[in-house]
NULO-469203 format. One record per residue (C-alpha): residue number from 0; residue in one letter; x, y, z. Coordinates in Angstrom, 3 decimals. Example, Ala and Ser with C-alpha at 12.3 -4.5 7.8 and 13.67 -1.06 7.14 Angstrom:
NULO-469203
    n  res         u         v         w
    0    A    12.300    -4.500     7.800
    1    S    13.670    -1.060     7.140
This chain:
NULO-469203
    n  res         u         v         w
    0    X   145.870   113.448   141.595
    1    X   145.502   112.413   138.215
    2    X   142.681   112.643   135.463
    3    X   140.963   109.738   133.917
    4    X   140.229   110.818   130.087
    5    X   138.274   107.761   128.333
    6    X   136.593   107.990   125.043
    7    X   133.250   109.536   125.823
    8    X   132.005   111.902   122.901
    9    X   132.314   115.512   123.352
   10    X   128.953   116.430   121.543
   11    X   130.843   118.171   118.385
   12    X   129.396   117.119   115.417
   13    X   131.508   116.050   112.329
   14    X   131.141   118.672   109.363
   15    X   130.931   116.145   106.464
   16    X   127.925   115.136   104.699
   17    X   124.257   114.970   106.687
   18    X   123.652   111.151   107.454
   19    X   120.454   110.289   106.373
   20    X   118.500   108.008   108.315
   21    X   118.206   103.880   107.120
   22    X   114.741   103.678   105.552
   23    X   112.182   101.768   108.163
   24    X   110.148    99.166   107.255
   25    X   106.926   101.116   107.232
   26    X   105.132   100.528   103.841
   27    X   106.668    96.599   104.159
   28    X   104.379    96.914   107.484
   29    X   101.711    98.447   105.951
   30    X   101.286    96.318   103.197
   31    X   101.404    93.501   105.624
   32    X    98.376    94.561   107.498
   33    X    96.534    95.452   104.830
   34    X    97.150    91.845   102.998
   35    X    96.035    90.727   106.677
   36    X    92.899    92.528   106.546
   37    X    91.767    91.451   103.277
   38    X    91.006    88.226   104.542
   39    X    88.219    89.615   105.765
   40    X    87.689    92.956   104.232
   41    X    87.101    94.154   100.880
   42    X    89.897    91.703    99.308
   43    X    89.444    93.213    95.829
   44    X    90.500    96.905    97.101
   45    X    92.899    96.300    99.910
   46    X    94.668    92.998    98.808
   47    X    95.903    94.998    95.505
   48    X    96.956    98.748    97.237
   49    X    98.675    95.756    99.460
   50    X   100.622    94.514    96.000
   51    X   101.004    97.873    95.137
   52    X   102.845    99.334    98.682
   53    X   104.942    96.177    99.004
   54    X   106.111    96.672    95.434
   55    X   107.022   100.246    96.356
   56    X   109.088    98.929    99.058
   57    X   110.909    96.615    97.540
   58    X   112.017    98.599    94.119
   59    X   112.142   102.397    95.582
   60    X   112.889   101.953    98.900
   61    X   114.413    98.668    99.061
   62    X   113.512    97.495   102.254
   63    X   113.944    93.998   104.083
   64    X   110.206    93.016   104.744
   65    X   108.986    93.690   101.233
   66    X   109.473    90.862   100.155
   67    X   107.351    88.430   102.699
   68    X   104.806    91.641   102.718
   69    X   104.265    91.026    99.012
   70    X   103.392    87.226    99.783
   71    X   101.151    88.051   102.522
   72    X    99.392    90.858   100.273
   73    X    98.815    88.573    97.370
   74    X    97.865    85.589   100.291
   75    X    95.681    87.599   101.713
   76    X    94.043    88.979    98.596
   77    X    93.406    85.414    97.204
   78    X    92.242    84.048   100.157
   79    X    89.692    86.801   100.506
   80    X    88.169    86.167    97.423
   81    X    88.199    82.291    98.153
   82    X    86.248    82.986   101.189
   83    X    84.228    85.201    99.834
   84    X    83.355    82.616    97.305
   85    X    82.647    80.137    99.688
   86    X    80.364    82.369   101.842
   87    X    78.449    83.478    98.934
């Protein structure tokens, strides 16, 4: 009889530095949501903490989405006071 070996891990762990985890896109998210929401809900407090979170994102954590979450943020924020305007 003879043994098959094939390259399965052996659950040791390698002893070099800890491997941090890939920052997420969660404040890019955020940010999106709340640009989203201030359509239609208080524009003038969550279109700018929007700005603010998808700025965050894209100079400290430097993640992929912060740059369309920034654009939907400010969108969001402008187009909440135009219809707020309008409805006025």
């Amino acid at each position: 009889m003879t043994a098959q070996y094939d390259n399965q891990p052996t659950g040791q762990q390698s002893h070099g530095a800890p491997h941090s985890a890939p920052a997420g896109n969660v404040l890019s998210i955020i940010a999106m949501v709340l640009g989203a929401l201030a359509i239609l809900i208080l524009p003038i407090v969550l279109g700018p903490i929007g700005l603010v979170l998808g700025i965050i994102a894209k100079t400290v954590r430097h993640e992929r989405l912060a740059v369309p979450a920034i654009v939907v943020a400010a969108v969001g924020m402008i187009a909440g006071f135009v219809l707020g305007a309008l409805l006025a």
